[in-house]
C-alpha positions as CSV (number, residue, x, y, z in Angstrom):
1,X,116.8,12.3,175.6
2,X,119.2,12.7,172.4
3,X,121.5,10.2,173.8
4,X,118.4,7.5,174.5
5,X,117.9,7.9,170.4
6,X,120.1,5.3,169.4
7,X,120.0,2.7,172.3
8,X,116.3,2.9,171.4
9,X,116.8,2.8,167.7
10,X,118.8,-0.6,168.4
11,X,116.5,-2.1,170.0
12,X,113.5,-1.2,168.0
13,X,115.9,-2.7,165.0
14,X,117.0,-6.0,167.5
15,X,113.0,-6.5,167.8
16,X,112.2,-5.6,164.2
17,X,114.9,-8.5,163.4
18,X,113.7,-11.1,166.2
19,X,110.2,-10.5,164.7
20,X,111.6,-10.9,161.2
21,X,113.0,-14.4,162.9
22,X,110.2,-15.7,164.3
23,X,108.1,-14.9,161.1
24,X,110.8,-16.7,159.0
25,X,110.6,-19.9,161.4
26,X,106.9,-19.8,161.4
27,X,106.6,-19.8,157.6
28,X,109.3,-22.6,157.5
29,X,107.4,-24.6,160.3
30,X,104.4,-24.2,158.5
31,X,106.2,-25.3,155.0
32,X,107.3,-28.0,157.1
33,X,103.7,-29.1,158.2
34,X,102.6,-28.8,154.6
35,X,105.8,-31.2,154.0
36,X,105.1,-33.6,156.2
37,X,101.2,-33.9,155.7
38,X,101.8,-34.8,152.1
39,X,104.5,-37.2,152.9
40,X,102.2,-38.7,155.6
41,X,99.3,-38.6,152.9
42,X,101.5,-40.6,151.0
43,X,102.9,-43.1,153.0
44,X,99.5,-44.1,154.4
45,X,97.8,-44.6,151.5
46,X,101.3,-46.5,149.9
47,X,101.2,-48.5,153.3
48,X,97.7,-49.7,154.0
49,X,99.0,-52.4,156.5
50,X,100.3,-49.7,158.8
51,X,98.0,-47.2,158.3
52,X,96.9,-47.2,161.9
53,X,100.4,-46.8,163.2
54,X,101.2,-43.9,160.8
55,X,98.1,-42.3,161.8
56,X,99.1,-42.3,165.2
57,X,102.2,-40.7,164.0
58,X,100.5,-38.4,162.1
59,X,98.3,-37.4,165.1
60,X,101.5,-37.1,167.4
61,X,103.6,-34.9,164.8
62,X,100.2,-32.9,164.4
63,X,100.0,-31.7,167.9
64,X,103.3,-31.3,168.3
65,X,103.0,-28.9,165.4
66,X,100.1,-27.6,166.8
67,X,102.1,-26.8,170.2
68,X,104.7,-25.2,167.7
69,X,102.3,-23.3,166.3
70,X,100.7,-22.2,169.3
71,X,104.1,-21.1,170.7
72,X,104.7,-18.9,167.7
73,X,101.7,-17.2,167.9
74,X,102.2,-16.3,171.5
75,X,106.1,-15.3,170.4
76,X,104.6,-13.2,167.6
77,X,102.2,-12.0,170.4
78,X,104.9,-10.8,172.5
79,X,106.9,-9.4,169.8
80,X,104.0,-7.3,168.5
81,X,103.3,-5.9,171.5
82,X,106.7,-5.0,171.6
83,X,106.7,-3.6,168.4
84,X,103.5,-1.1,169.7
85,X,105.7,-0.2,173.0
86,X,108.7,0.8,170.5
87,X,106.2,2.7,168.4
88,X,105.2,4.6,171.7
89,X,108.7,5.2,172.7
90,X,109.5,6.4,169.6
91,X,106.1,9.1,169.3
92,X,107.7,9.9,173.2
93,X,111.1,10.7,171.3
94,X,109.9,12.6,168.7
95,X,107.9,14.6,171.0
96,X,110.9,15.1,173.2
97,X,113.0,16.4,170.1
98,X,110.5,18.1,169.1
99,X,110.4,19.8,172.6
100,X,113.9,20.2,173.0
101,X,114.0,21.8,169.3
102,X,111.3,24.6,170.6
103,X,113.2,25.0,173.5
104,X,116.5,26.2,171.8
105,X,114.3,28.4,169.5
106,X,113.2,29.9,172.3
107,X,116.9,30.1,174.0
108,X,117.7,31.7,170.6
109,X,115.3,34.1,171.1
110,X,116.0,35.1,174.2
111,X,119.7,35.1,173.8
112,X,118.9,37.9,170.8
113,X,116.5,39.6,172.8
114,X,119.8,39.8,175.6
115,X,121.5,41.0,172.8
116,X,119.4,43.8,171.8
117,X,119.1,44.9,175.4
118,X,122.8,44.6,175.9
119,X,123.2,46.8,172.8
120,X,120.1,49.2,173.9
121,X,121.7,49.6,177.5
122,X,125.1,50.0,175.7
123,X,124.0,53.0,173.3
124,X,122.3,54.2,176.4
125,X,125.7,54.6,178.5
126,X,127.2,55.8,175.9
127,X,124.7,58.7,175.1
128,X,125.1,59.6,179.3
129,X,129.0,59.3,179.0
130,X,128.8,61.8,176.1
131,X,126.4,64.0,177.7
132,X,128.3,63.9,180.8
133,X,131.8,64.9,178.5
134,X,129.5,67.7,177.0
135,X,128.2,69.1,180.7
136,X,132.0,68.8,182.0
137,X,133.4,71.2,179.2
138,X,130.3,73.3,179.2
139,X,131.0,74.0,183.5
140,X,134.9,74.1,182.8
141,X,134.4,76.9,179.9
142,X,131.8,78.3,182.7
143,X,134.5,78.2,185.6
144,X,137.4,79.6,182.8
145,X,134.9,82.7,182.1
146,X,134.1,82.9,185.8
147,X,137.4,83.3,186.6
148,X,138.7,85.4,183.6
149,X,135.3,88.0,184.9
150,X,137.0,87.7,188.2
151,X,140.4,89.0,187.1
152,X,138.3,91.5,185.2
153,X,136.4,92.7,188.2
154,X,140.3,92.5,190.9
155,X,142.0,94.2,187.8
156,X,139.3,96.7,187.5
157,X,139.1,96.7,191.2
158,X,142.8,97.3,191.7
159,X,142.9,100.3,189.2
160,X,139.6,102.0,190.3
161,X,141.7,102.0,193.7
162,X,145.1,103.6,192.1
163,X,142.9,106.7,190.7
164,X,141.5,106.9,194.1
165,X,144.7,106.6,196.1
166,X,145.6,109.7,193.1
167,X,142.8,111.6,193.9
């Protein structure tokens, strides 16, 4: 979704400047109109002889202003409605960032809650290694006392049988 963000972006700025565009032509169409009624104004009431052929030309630029005019406002139409899909798309990416930023939070999380268990298991292992260590010397000491009571026991053994054989 990240890499959508600035295709997205362009476009929303491409429509922001084609509305910007159309706005611009409509005020100077409209300036235009203004323009020309005045100079129409003026040229019918300067030529009185031809007033009905300039109103007929008046009437003819009118509707084709009209048609402009008409055009416009379905071109600023479209563009608004444009504008309200890119205003979507853009709540859609900000929900999606917003997502994908909760979503490595929780990654984070869980990546120190690995951690901690890692480290947990780790201590743990190392407590049983050393307790293991511990019981091996303990039994060795055991098995070296064992045996050292063993010699005891032949040695005593052994001499208890030389004052026999004596007796």
């Amino acid at each position: 979704s990240e890499a959508t963000l600035p295709s997205a972006e362009a476009q929303e700025a491409q429509r922001a400047s084609k509305l910007k565009t159309l706005e611009e032509s409509l005020r100077a169409r409209q300036a235009r109109v203004q323009s020309a009624e005045g100079e129409l104004q003026k040229r019918a009431a300067a030529a009185a002889e031809s007033a009905t052929a300039e109103a007929k030309r008046i009437e003819e630029t009118r509707e084709e202003l009209e048609a402009d005019r008409a055009r416009l406002a379905e071109e600023l139409a479209v563009a608004e409605g444009e504008r309200q899909g890119l205003a979507e798309d853009r709540a859609a990416l900000e929900k999606a960032s917003a997502d994908t930023k909760q979503l490595g939070e929780e990654l984070r999380a869980a990546k120190v809650a690995a951690e901690t268990e890692k480290a947990q298991a780790e201590a743990e292992r190392r407590q049983v290694a050393d307790s293991t260590r511990e019981l091996t010397a303990d039994l060795r000491q055991l098995d070296e006392q064992l045996a050292a009571q063993r010699a005891e026991s032949e040695n005593a053994a052994a001499a208890a049988g030389g004052r026999v054989a004596e007796l």
